[in-house]
BADREN-939555 format. One record per atom (N, C-alpha, C): residue number from 1; residue in three letters; x, y, z. Coordinates in steps of 0.05 Angstrom, whole numbers, always signed. Example, Ala and Ser with C-alpha at 12.3 -4.5 7.8 and 13.67 -1.06 7.14 Angstrom:
@k=1, r=ala, X=+264, Y=-114, Z=+156 $
@k=1, r=ala, X=+246, Y=-90, Z=+156 $
@k=1, r=ala, X=+264, Y=-66, Z=+156 $
@k=2, r=ser, X=+257, Y=-45, Z=+142 $
@k=2, r=ser, X=+273, Y=-21, Z=+143 $
@k=2, r=ser, X=+258, Y=+1, Z=+157 $
//
This chain:
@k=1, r=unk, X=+396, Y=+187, Z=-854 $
@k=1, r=unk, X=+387, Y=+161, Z=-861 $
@k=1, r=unk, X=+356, Y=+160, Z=-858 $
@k=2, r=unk, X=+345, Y=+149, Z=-876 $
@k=2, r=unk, X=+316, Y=+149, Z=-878 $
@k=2, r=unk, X=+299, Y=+127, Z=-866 $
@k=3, r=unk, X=+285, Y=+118, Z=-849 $
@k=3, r=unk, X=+273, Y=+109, Z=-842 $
@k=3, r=unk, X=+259, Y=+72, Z=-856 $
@k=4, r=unk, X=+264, Y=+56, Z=-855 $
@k=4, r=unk, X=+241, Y=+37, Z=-868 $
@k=4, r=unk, X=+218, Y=+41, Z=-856 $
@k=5, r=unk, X=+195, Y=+31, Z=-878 $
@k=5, r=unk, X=+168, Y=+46, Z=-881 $
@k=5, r=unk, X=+164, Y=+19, Z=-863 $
@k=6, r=unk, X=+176, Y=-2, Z=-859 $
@k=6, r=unk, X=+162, Y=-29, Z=-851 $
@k=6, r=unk, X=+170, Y=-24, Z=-820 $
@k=7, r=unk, X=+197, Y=-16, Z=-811 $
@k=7, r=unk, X=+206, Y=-9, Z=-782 $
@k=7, r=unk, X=+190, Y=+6, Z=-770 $
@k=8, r=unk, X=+176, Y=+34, Z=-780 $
@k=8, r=unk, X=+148, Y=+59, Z=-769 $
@k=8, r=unk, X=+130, Y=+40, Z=-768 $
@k=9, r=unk, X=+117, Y=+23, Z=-775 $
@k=9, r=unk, X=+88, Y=+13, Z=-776 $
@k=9, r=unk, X=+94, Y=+1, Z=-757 $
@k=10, r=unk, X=+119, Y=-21, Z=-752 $
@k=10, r=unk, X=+124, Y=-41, Z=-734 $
@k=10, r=unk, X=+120, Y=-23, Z=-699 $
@k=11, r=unk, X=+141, Y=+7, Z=-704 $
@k=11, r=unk, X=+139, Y=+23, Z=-679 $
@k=11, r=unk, X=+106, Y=+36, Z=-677 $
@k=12, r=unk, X=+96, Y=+40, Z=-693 $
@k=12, r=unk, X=+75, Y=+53, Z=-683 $
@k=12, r=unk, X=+44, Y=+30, Z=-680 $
@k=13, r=unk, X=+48, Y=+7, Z=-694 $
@k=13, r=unk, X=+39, Y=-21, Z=-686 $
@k=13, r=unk, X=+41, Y=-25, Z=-653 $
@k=14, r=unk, X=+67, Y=-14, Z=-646 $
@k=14, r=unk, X=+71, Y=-36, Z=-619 $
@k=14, r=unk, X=+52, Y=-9, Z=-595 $
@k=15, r=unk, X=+57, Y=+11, Z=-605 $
@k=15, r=unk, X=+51, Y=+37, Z=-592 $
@k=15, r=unk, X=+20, Y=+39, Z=-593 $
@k=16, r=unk, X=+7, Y=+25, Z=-608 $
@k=16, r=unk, X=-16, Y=+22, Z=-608 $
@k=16, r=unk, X=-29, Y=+0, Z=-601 $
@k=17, r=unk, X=-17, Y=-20, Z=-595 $
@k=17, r=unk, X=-15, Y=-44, Z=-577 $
@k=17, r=unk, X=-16, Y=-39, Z=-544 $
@k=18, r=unk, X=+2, Y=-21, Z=-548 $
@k=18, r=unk, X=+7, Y=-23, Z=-517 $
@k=18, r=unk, X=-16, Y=+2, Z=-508 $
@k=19, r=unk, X=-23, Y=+27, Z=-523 $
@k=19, r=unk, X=-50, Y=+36, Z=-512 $
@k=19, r=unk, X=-69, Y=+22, Z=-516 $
@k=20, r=unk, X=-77, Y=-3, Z=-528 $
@k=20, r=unk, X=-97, Y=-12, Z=-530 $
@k=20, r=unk, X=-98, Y=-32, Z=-498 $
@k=21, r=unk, X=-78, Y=-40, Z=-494 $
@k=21, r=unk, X=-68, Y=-55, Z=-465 $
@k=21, r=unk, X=-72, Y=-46, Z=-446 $
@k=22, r=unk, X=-72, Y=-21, Z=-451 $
@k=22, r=unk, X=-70, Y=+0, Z=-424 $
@k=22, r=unk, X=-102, Y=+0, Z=-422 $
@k=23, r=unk, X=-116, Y=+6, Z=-437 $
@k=23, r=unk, X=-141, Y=+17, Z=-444 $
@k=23, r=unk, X=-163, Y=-9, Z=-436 $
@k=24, r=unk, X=-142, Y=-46, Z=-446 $
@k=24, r=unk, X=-157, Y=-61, Z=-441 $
@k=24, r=unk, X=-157, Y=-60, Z=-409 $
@k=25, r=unk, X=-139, Y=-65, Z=-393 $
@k=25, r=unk, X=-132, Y=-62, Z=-366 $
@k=25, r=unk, X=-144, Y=-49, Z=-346 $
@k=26, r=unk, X=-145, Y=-29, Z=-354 $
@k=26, r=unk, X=-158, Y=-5, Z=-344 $
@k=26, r=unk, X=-197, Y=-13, Z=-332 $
@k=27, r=unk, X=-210, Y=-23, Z=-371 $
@k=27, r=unk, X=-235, Y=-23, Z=-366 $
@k=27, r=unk, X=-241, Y=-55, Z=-347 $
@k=28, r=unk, X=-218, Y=-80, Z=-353 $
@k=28, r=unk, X=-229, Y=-98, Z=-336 $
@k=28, r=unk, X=-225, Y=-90, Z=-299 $
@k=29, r=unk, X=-211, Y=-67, Z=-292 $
@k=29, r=unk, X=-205, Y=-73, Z=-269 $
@k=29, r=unk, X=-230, Y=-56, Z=-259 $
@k=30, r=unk, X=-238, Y=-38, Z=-268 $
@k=30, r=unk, X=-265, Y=-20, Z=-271 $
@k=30, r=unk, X=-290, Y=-45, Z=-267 $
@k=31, r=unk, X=-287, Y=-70, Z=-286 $
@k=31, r=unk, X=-304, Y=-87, Z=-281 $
@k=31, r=unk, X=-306, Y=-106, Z=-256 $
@k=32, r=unk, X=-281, Y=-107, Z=-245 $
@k=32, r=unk, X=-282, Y=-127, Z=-217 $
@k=32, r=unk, X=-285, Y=-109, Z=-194 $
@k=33, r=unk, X=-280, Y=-84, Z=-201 $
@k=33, r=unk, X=-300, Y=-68, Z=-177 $
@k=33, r=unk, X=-320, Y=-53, Z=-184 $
@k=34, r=unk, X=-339, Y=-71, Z=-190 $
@k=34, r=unk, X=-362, Y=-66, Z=-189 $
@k=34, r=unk, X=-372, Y=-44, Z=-169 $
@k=35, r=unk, X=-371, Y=-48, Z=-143 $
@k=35, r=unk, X=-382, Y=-37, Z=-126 $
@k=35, r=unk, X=-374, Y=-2, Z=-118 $
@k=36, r=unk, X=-352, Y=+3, Z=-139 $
@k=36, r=unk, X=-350, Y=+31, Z=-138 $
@k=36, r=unk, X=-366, Y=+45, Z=-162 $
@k=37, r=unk, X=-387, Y=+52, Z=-169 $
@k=37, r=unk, X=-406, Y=+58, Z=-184 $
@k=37, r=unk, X=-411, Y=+91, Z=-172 $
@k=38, r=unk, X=-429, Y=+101, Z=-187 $
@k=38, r=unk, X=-440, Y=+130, Z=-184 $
@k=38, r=unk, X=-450, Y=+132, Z=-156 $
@k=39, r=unk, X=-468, Y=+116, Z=-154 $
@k=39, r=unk, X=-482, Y=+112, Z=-123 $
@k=39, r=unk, X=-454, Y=+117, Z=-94 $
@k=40, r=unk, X=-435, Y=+99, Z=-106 $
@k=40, r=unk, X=-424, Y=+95, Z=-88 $
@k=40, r=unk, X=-407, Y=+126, Z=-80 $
@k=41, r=unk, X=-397, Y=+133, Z=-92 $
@k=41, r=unk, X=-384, Y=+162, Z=-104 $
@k=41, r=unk, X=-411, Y=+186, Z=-89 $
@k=42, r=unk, X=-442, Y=+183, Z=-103 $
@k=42, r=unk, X=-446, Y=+196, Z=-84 $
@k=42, r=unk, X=-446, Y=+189, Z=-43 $
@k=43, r=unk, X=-453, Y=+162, Z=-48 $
@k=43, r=unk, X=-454, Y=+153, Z=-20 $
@k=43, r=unk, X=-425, Y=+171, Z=+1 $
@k=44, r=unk, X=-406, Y=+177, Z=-18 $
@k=44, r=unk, X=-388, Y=+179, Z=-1 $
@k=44, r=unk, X=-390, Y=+214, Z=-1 $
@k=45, r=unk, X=-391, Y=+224, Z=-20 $
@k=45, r=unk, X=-399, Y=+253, Z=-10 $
@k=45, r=unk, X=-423, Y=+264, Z=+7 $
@k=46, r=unk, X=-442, Y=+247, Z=+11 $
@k=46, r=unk, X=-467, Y=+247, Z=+36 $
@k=46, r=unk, X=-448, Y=+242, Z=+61 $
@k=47, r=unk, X=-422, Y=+219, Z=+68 $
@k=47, r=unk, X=-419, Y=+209, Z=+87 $
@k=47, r=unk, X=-398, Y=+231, Z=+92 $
@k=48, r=unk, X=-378, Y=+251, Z=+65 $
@k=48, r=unk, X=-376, Y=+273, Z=+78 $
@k=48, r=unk, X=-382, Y=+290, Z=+88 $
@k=49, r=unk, X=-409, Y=+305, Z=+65 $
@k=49, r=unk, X=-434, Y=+327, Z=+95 $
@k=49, r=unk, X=-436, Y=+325, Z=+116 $
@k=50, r=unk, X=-442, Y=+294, Z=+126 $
@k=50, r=unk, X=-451, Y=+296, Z=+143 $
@k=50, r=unk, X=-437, Y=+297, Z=+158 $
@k=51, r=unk, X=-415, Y=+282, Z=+159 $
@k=51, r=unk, X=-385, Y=+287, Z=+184 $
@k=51, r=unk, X=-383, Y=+316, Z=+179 $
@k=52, r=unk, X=-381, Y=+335, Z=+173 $
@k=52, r=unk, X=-373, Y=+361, Z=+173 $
@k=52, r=unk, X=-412, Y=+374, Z=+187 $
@k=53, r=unk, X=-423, Y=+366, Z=+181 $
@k=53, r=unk, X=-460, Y=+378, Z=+177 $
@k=53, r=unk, X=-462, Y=+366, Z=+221 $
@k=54, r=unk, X=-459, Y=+341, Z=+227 $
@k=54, r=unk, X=-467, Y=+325, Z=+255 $
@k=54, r=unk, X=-445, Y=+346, Z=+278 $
@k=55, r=unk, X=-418, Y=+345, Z=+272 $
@k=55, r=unk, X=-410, Y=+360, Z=+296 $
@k=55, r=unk, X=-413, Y=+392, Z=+293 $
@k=56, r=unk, X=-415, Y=+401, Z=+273 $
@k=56, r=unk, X=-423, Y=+430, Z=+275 $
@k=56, r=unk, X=-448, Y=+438, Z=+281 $
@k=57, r=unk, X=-478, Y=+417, Z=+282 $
@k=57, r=unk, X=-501, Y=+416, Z=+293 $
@k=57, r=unk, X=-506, Y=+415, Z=+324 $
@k=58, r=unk, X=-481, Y=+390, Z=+327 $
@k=58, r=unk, X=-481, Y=+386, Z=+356 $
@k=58, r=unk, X=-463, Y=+417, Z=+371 $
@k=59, r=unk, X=-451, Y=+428, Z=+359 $
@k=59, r=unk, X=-432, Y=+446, Z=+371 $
@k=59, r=unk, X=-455, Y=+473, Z=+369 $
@k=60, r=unk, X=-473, Y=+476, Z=+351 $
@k=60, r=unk, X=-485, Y=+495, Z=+360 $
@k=60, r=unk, X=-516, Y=+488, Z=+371 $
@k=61, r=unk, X=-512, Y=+468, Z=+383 $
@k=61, r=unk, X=-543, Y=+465, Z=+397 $
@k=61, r=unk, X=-532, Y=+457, Z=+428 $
@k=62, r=unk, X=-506, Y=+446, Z=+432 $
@k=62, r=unk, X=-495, Y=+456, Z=+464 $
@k=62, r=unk, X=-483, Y=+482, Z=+468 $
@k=63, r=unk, X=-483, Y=+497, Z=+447 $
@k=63, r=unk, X=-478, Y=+528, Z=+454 $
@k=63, r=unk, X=-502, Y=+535, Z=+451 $
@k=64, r=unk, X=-529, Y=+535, Z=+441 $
@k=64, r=unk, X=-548, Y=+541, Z=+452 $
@k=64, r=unk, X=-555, Y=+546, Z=+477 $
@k=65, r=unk, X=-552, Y=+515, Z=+487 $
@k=65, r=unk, X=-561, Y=+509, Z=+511 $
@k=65, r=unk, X=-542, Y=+525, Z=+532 $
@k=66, r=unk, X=-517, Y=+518, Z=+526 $
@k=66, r=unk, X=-497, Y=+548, Z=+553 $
@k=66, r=unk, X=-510, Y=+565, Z=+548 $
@k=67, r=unk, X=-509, Y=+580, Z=+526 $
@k=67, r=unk, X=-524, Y=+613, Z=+529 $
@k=67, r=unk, X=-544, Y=+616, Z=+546 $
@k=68, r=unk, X=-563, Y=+599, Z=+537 $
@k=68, r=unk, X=-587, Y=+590, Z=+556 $
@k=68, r=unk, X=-582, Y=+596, Z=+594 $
@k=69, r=unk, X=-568, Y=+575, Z=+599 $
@k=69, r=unk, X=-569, Y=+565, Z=+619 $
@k=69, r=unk, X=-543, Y=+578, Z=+633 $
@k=70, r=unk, X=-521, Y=+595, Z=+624 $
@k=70, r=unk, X=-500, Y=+599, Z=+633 $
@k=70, r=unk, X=-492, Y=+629, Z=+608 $
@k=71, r=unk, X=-510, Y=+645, Z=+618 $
@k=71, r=unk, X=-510, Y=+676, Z=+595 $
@k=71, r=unk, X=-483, Y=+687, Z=+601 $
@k=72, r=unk, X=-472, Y=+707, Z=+579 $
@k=72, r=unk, X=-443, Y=+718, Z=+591 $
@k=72, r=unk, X=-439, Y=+732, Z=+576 $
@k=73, r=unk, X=-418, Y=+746, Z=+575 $
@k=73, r=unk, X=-410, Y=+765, Z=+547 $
@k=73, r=unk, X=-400, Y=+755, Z=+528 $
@k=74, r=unk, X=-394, Y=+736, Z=+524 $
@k=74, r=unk, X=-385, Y=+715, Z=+499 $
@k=74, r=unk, X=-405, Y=+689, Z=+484 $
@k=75, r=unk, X=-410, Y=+685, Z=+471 $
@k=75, r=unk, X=-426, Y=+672, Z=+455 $
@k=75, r=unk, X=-416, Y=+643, Z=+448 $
@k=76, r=unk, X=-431, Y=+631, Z=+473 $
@k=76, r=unk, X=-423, Y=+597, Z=+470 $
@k=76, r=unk, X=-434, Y=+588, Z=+433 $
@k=77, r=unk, X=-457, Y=+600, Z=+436 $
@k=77, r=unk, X=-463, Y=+582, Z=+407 $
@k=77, r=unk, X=-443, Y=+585, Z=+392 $
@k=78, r=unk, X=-435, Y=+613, Z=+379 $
@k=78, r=unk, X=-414, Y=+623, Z=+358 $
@k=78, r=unk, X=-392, Y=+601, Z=+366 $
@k=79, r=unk, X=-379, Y=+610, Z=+388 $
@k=79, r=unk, X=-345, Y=+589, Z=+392 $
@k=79, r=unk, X=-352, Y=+552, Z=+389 $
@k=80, r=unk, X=-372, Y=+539, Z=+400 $
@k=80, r=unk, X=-378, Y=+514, Z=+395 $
@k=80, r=unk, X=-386, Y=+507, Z=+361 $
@k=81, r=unk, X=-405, Y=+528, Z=+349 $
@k=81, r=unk, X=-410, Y=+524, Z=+327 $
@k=81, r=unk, X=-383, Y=+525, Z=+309 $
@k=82, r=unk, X=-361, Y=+548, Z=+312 $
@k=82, r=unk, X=-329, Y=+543, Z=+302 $
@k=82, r=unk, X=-333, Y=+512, Z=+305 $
@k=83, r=unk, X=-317, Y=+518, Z=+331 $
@k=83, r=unk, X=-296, Y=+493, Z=+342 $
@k=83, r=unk, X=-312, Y=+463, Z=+322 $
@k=84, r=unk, X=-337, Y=+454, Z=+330 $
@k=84, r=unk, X=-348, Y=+438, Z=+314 $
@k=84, r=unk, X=-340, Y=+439, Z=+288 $
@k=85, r=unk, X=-352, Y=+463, Z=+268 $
@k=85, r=unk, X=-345, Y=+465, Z=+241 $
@k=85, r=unk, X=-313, Y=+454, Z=+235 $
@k=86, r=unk, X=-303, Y=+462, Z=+255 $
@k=86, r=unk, X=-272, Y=+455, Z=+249 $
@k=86, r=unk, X=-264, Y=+426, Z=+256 $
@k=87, r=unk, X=-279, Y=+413, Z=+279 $
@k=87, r=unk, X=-274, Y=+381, Z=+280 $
@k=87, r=unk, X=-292, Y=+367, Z=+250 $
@k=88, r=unk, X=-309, Y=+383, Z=+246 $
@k=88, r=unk, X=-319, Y=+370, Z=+228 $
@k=88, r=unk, X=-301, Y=+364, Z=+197 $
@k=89, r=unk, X=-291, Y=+391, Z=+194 $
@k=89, r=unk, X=-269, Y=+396, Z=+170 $
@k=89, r=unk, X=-256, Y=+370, Z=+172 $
@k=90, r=unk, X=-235, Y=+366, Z=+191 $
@k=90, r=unk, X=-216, Y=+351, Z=+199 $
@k=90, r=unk, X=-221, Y=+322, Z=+197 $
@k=91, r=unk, X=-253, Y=+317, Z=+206 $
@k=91, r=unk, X=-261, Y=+288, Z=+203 $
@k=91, r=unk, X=-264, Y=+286, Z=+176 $
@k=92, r=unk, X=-278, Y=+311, Z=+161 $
@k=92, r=unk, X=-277, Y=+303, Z=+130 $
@k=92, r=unk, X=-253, Y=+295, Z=+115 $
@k=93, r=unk, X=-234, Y=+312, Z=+127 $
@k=93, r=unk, X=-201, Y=+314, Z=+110 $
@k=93, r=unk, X=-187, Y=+282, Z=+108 $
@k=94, r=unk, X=-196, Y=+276, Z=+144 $
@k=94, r=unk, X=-186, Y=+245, Z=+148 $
@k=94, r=unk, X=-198, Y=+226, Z=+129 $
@k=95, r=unk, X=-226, Y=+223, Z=+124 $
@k=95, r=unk, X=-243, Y=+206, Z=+101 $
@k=95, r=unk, X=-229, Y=+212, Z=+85 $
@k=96, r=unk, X=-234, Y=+236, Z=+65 $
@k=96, r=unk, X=-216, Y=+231, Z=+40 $
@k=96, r=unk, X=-198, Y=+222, Z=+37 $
@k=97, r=unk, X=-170, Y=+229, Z=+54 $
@k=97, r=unk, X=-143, Y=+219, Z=+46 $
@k=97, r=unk, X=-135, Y=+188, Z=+54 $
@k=98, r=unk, X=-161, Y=+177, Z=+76 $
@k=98, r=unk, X=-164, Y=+155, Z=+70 $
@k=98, r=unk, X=-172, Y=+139, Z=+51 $
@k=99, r=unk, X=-190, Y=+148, Z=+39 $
@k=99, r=unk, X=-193, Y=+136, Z=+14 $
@k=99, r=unk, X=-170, Y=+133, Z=-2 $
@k=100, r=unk, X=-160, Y=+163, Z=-8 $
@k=100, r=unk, X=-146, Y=+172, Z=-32 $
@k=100, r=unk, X=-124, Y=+149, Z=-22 $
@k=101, r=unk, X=-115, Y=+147, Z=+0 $
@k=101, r=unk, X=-92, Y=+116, Z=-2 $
@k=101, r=unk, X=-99, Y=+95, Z=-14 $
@k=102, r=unk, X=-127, Y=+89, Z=+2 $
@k=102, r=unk, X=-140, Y=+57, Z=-8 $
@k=102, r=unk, X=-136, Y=+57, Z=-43 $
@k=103, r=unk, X=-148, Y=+79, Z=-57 $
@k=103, r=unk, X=-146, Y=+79, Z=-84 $
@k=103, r=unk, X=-116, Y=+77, Z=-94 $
@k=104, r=unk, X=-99, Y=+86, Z=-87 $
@k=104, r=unk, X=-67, Y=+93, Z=-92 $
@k=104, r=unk, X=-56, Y=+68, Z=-91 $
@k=105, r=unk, X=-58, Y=+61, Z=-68 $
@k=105, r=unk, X=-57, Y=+27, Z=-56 $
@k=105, r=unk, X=-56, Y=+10, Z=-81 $
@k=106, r=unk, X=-82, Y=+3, Z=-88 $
@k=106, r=unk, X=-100, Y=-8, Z=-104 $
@k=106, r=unk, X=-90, Y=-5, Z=-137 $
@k=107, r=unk, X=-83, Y=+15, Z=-137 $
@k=107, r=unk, X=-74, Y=+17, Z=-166 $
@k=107, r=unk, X=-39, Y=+12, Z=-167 $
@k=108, r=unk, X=-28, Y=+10, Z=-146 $
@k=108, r=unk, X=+6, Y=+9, Z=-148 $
@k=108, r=unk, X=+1, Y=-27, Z=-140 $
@k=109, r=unk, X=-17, Y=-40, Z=-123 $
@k=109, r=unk, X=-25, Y=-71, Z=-138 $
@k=109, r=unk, X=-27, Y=-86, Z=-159 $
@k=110, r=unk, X=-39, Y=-65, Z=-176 $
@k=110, r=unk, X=-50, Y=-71, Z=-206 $
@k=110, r=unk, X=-29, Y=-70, Z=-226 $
@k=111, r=unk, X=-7, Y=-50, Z=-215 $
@k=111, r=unk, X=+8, Y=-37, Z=-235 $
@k=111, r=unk, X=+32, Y=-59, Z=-233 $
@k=112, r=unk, X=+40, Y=-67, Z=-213 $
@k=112, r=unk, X=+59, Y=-87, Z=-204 $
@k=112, r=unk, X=+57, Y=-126, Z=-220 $
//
């Protein structure tokens, strides 16, 4: 059975309706949050450096100071500068996947 030529336009009418819906949706909700812009996007990859960049600084400038002040066969800087790098990882990991909820959040609001 062959199709009416008037039923395809009607389905591909509505199909193009509804991406256009999606598409409208999409750019006003883009417009009420303003405040997530380029800036902000970078703001948040500076605020990860630095959580990963502050405890791995601090971890190798009090292993400095042991070496310094408390010498031995093991290398305070090296193990503090780890251990730091690694709290720092962890504080980064926590930021992101906080976000990544707030956003997830935010869009299963929208979608509802």
């Amino acid at each position: 059975m062959t199709e009416d030529p008037k039923e395809k336009f009607l389905k591909e009418e509505t199909t193009l309706a509804r991406q256009v819906g999606t598409k409208a949706a999409r750019k006003l909700k883009a417009q009420r949050h303003v405040t997530r812009t380029i800036w902000f996007g970078l703001g948040m990859m500076g605020l990860i450096g630095w959580s990963v960049a502050i405890p791995t600084l601090l971890g190798a400038t009090l292993g400095l100071w042991l070496d310094k002040e408390y010498p031995g066969i093991h290398s305070w800087t090296l193990t503090l500068l780890f251990i730091g790098l690694i709290i720092g990882c962890l504080n980064a990991w926590h930021w992101v996947t906080r976000e990544n909820q707030e956003i997830r959040a935010e869009q299963e609001n929208h979608d509802e």
